[in-house]
N, C-alpha and C positions, 0 to 999 in steps of 0.2 A: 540761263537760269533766272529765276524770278524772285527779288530781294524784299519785292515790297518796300521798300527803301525810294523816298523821295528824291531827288536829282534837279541841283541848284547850280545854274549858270549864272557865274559873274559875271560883270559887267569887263573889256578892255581897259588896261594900265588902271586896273582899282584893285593893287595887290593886298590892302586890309580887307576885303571883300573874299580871300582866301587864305587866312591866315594859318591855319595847318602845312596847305602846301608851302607857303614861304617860310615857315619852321623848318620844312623838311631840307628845303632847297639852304639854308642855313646850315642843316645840319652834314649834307651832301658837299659843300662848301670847305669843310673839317678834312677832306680827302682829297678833294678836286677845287683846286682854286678857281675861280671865273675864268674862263679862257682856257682852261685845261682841255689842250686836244685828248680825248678820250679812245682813241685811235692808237696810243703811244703807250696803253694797257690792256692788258692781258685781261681774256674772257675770266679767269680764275680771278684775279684782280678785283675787278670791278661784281662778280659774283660775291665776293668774301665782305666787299663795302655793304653791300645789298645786305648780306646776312647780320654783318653787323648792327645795321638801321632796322632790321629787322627785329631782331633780339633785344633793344631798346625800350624798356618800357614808356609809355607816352602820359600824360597828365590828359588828355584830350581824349582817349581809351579808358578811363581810369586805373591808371597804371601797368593798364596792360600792352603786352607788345602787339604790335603790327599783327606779327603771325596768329598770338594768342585771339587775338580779337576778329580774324580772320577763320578761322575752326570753333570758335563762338558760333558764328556766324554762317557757315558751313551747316553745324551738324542741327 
């Protein structure tokens, strides 16, 4: 699929260089401590986290969720 959408690679260990994803991995953090073997949950588990993050509205989206901004973006 063709997004027209630009595509910005960061630089290595320059984690302010991707500051969304380190929001997320923060936010990921709330469920799964660092080190958390992922292995030790359940496909349901970790689907329900997803949806969770999912359903989130984001200040970065302007307020919109993941999904929401995702079916923006789609249709």
């Amino acid at each position: 699929m063709i997004t027209d959408m630009q595509v910005y690679f960061c630089d290595p260990h320059r984690p302010w260089q991707r500051g969304t994803n380190e929001n997320t991995n923060g936010l990921l953090r709330q469920y799964f401590p660092k080190g958390t073997n992922l292995s030790v949950h359940s496909a349901e588990e970790i689907a329900a986290v997803a949806a969770a993050l999912n359903a989130r509205p984001r200040k970065t989206l302007d307020w919109k969720t993941p999904a929401e901004a995702l079916d923006q973006l789609l249709r």
